[in-house]
Structures are given as structure tokens and as C-alpha cells.
N, C-alpha and C positions, 0 to 999 in steps of 0.2 A: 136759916131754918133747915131742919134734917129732916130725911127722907126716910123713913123708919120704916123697917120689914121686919117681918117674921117667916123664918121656914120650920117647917111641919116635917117632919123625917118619919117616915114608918117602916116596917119591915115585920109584917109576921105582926105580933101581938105588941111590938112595941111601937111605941108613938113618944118622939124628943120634940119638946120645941123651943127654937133659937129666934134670937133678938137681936139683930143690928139696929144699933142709932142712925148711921149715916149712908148715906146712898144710896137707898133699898131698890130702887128702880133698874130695869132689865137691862140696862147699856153697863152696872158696873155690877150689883149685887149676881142680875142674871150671867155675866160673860163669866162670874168667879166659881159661878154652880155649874154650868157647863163644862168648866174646863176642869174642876175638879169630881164630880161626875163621870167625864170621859176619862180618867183616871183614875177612878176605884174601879169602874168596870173594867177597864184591861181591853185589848185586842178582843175583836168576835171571835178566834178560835181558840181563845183563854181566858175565855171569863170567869171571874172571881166567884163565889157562892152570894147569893142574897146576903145573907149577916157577916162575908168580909170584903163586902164592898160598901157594903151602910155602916159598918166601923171603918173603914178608908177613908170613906166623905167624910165624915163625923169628925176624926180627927184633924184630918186636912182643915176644915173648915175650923175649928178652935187654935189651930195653929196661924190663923192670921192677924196679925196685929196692923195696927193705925204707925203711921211714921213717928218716934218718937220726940217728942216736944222739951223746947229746952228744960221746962216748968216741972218737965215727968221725973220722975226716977226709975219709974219701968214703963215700957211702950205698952198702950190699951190696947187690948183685944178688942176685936173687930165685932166678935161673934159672943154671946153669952150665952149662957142656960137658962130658960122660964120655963113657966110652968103654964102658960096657956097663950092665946093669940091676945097679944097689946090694946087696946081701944085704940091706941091716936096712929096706928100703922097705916103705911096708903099703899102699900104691895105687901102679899102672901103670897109663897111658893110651898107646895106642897107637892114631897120626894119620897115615891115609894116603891122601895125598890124589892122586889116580886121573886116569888119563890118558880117562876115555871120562865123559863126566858125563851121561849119560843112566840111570846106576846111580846116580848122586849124585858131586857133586864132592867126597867126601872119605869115608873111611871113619873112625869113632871105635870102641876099644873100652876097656873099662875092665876092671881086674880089681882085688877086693883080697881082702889076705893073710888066708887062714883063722884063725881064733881058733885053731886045734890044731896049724898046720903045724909046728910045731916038734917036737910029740909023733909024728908021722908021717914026719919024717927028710925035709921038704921043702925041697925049694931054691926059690929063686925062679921061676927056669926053668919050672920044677912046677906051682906055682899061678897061675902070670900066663899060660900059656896059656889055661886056665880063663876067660877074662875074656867077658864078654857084648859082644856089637857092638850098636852103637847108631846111629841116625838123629841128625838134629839135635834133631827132636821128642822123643825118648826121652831123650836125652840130656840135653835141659831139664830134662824128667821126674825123673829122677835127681838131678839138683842141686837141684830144686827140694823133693824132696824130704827131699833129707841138709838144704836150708836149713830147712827146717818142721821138722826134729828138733831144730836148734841153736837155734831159734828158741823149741822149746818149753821147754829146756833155762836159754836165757839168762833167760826167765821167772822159772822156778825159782828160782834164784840169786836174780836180784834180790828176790824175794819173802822167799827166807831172809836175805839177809844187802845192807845197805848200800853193801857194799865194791863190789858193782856195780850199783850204779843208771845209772853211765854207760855201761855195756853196751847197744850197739847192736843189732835186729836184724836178720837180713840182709832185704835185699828179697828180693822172687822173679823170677825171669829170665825 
């Protein structure tokens, strides 16, 4: 089963929005917006303008593809284009990166889907307002934490059963 996200990129008057199938939760989708992030913005005493570091991210992020499979002919991109937030997604991150950078050159926030929203007639709409804003600091925080759950998780496993000894785990960001 895939873990399906949407981000929401804004800047100014424009608003993109991207669809990953797989992964969407803050240990891999969040450490990939982070570290790409921290690199459209550039060093604090050279940062980029708002609309050339939200084309940074932008491209950066359609530049990633999935490992390609014997079955492929060309390896899948990671990231696509839509045209609004998914219904069956269970994390949205929303990236908006700001014309005054004395508040921060970008804003991040993250939401994900309640374990009951189904039992309570929610739309997406609904609970991804919900979502917490975050710094970059926090925002580390956050993945670094979802990574210390999978982390303890992939232990697990290995310890039960053989089939993954080659289970990696993540670093921390």
C-alpha cells in the first residue's frame, strides 16, 4: 500500500500542486523537501529571491525519479503535476516561499490525515487545513523524528525475521 502526498508550492499569486504515489510521510517525502529547500534557499547571507528559489525547488523536485525497474524503459518520476489535493492522500505539505525574508524565506506546513476522518464525513479540504506550520528547525524535528520511529521499527523486523537484514536505517537530517 503507498503512502500518497501532495505539496502545495506557492509564491506570490502562484499556487503548483504535486503528487507523489509513494512514501509521502515525513521520514522520506519530508527529509527530500528539507534538503531540497535548504538548497533553493542558498546560505543566509545569499539568498536566492522568492520566485528563484521556488523555481529551484520546483525543478529539483521533478528531477527525482524512483530506481528504474527491469520492466521500465524509462525510470518514473517520483513527483507529477495536478491540479488540486488527491482525496486518498494521508500527508500534505504546504511551501510557501515569501516575498519579505526577515520572517523567513519560506513558510512549511505539514498536515496529515486523522486515523477517523472517514468516520466523521471529512474531505481532504477538512483536515489538511489542520496542518501545523513549521520553521526549518521544526521541521527537521519532525522528520527526524518520524525517521527514529522507522528506525526503530526496521530493528524490529530485522530482529524477527531474516528477510530483512538488508534493511537500511534512515540517517537523521
Amino acid at each position: 500500500m503507498s503512502t500518497r502526498t501532495n505539496l502545495v508550492i506557492t509564491c506570490g499569486r502562484s499556487t503548483i500542486y504535486i503528487y507523489r504515489h509513494c512514501d509521502g510521510y515525513p521520514a522520506e517525502t519530508g527529509a527530500d523537501i528539507l534538503a531540497k529547500l535548504r538548497e533553493a534557499i542558498g546560505p543566509a547571507d545569499a539568498h536566492r529571491s522568492p520566485n528563484g528559489a521556488a523555481n529551484y525547488f520546483t525543478r529539483a523536485i521533478f528531477l527525482e525519479h524512483y530506481d528504474q525497474q527491469s520492466y521500465e524503459k524509462v525510470p518514473r518520476p517520483m513527483y507529477e503535476l495536478t491540479t488540486e489535493l488527491h482525496g486518498d492522500i494521508e500527508h500534505a505539505y504546504f511551501i510557501e516561499f515569501r516575498d519579505r525574508f526577515n520572517t523567513g524565506p519560506v513558510s512549511i506546513r505539514h498536515a496529515a490525515r486523522p486515523q477517523n476522518w472517514h468516520k466523521e464525513d471529512a474531505e481532504v479540504d477538512d483536515w489538511t487545513t489542520a496542518g501545523r506550520r513549521y520553521s526549518f528547525e521544526s521541521f527537521a524535528e519532525l522528520v527526524n523524528a518520524d525517521r527514529k520511529a522507522s528506525n526503530a521499527r526496521i530493528r524490529e523486523l530485522k530482529a524477527s525475521s531474516r528477510s530483512y537484514t538488508d534493511c537500511e536505517e534512515y540517517p537523521l537530517v
